[in-house]
N, C-alpha and C positions, 0 to 999 in steps of 0.2 A: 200211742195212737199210730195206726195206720196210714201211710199217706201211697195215695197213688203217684206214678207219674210216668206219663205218658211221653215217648221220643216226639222232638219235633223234626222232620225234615230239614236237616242243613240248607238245602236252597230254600227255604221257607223263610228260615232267619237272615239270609247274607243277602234274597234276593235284592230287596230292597233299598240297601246301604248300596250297593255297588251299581242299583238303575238310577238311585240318585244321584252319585256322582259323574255317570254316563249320560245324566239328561242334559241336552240344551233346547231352550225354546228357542223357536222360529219368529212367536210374536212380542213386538215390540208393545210397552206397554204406553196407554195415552198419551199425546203430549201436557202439561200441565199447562192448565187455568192462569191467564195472565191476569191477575189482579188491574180492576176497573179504578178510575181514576177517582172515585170516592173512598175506595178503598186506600189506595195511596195517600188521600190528602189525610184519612185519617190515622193511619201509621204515621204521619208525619206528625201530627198535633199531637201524638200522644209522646211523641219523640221529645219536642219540642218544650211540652208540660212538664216530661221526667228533668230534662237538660237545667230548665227554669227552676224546679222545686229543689235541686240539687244546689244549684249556685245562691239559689234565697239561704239553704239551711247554711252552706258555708258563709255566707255576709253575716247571718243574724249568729251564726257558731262564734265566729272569732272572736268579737268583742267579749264573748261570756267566755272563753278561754284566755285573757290575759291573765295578767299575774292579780290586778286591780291596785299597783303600785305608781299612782297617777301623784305626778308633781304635786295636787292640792293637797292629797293623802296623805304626804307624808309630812308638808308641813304642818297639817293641823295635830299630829301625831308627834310631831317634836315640841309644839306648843304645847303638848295636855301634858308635856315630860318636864318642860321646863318649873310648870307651876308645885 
């Protein structure tokens, strides 16, 4: 197959890369939006909900992560050995 191809003008390709790097803006861009006090108290609930569901799942985690080798355990367990 034939293929054409056509020169590009060197400053055609370079002009670009090298006005990007030469550009600086003059304008400053908006100042940002200070979140309303609705907004905050709801960031904060939802802060608050994460902090709380975290420390419930650690309370209700630990006791199901012991060994489950509880004083009563183990005597009814020497009792079932003795007989």
């Amino acid at each position: 197959m034939f293929r054409r191809r056509e020169t590009v003008p060197f400053s055609f390709v370079a002009a670009p890369e090298a006005e990007a790097e030469s550009f600086r803006s003059n304008v400053a861009p908006p100042p940002r939006e200070r979140p309303s006090a609705s907004q905050l108290a709801g960031r904060a609930l939802i802060g608050l909900t994460l902090a709380a569901g975290l420390a419930g799942a650690l309370l209700f985690g630990l006791p199901a992560m012991e060994s489950g080798q509880t004083p009563g355990n183990t005597q009814q367990s020497e009792a079932t050995e003795r007989r």
